[in-house]
C-alpha positions in Angstrom: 0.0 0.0 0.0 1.3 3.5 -0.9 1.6 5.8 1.1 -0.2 9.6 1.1 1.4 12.1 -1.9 3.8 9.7 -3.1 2.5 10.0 -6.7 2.7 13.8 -6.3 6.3 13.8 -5.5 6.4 11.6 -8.7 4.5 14.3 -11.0 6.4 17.2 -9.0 9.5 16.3 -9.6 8.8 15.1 -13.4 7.8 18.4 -14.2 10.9 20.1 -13.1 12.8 17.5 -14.5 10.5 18.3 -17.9 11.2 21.8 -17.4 14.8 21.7 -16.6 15.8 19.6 -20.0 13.0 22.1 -21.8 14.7 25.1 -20.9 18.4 23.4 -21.7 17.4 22.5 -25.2 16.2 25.8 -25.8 19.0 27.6 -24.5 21.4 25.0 -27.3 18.5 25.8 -30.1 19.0 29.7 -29.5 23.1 29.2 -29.2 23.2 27.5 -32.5 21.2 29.8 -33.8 22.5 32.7 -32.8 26.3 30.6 -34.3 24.6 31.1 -37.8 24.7 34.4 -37.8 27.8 35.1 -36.1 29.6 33.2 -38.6 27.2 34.6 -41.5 28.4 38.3 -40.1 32.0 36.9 -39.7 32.5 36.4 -43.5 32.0 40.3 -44.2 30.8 40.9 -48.0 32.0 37.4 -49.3 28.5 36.6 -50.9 29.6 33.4 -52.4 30.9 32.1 -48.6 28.5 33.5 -46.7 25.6 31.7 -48.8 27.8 29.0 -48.4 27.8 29.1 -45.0 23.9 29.6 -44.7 23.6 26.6 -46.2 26.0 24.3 -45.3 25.5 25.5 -41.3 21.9 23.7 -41.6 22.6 20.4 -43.7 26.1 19.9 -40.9 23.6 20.0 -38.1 20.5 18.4 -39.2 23.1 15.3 -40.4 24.7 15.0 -37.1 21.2 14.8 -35.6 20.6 12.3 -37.8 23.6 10.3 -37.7 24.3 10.8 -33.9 20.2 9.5 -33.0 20.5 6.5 -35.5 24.2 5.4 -34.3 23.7 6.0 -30.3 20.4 4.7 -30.3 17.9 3.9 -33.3 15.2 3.2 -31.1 15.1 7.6 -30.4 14.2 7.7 -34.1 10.0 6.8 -34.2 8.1 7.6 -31.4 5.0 6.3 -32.3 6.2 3.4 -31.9 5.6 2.6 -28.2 1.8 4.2 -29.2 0.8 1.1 -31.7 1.9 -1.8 -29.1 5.5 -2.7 -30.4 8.1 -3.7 -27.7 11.7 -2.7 -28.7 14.8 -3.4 -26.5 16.3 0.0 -25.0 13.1 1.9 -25.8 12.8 3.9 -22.8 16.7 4.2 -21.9 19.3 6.7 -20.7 20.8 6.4 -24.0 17.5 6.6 -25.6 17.3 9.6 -23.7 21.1 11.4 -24.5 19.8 10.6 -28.6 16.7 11.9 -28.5 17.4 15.5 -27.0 21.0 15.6 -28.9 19.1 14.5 -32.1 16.0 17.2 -31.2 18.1 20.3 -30.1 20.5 20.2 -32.9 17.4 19.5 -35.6 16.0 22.8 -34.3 19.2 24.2 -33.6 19.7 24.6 -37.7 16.5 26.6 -37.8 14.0 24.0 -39.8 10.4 25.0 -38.9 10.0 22.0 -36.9 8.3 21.6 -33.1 9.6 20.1 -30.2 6.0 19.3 -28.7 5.3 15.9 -30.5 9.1 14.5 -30.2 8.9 16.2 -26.7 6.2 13.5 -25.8 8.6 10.3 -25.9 11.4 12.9 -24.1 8.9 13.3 -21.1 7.9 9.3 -21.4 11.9 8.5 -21.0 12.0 10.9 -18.1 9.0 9.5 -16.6 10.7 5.7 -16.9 14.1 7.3 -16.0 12.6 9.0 -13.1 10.2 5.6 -12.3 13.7 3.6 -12.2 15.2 6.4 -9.9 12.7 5.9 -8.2 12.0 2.6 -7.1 15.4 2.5 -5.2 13.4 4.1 -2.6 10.9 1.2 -3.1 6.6 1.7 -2.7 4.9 2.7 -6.0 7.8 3.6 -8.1 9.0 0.3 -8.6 9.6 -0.2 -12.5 6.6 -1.1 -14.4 8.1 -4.8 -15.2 8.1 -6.0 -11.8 4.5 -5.0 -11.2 3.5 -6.5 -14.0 4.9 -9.3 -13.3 3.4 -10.0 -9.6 0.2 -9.0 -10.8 0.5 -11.8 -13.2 1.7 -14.2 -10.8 -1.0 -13.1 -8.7 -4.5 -13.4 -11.4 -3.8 -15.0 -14.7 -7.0 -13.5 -15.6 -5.8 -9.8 -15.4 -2.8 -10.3 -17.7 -3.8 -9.4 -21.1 -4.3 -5.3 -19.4 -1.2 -5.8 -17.9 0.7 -6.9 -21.1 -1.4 -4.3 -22.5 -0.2 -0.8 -20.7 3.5 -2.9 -19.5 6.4 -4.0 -21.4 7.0 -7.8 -20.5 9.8 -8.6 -18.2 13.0 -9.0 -19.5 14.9 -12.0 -18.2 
């Protein structure tokens, strides 16, 4: 039985976590783009290098987002993944984690009219399991999705196509 405001805590301290890793990738996304132009001002009236440098300052970024997400961890590439059922290896990881913001800050860092919301989604669902696994050293409700699962199952047969359902299965 848990105890009082324990899933409070929880929420409380995934917001500021949420809010924290918000506020650094938009703090990057302005750097980078505030880079652009220092280098596009840098090259004086050069028009050939400084178009040059428009464009190449955009493609440089957007392929190391692409490269770094798909080398560190693939899994950080589809988010809807985890939304239609599948269950990948290493979806909801640290290193998941690293990709996905890397990948996300430098994308918008090079100034393509994209949005962090949706991406932001499996961000705060990595945070949340992140956070969950953090949590569960301190034992009560925060213990990793898995295990519960798994005593439930152990516990009624009958309840274990929800559980399978809303948990990944347990990993041996």
């Amino acid at each position: 039985m848990s105890r009082v405001g324990e899933d409070w805590i929880f929420l409380i301290l995934l917001g500021l976590l949420m809010a924290l890793v918000s506020w650094f990738m938009d703090y990057a996304i302005v750097f980078f783009q505030q880079a652009q132009k220092w280098m596009y001002r840098g090259l004086g009236y050069n028009v050939l290098m400084q178009y040059l440098a428009w464009v190449a300052y955009p493609v440089v970024l957007i392929t190391f987002s692409a490269g770094f997400t798909q080398i560190l961890a693939p899994q950080a590439v589809d988010g809807k993944t985890i939304l239609r059922g599948v269950v990948l290896k290493e979806y909801l990881t640290f290193k998941t984690f690293v990709a996905k913001v890397i990948g996300l800050t430098c994308a918008l860092g090079s100034g393509m009219p994209l949005g962090k919301e949706g991406p932001f989604v499996h961000v705060a669902s990595l945070c949340a399991a992140l956070l969950s696994k953090f949590m569960a050293l301190f034992g009560g409700v925060y213990m990793p999705l898995h295990f519960r699962a798994a005593r439930i199952t152990e516990a009624d047969s009958t309840h274990r196509s929800d559980v399978i359902a809303v948990a990944p299965e347990p990993q041996d």
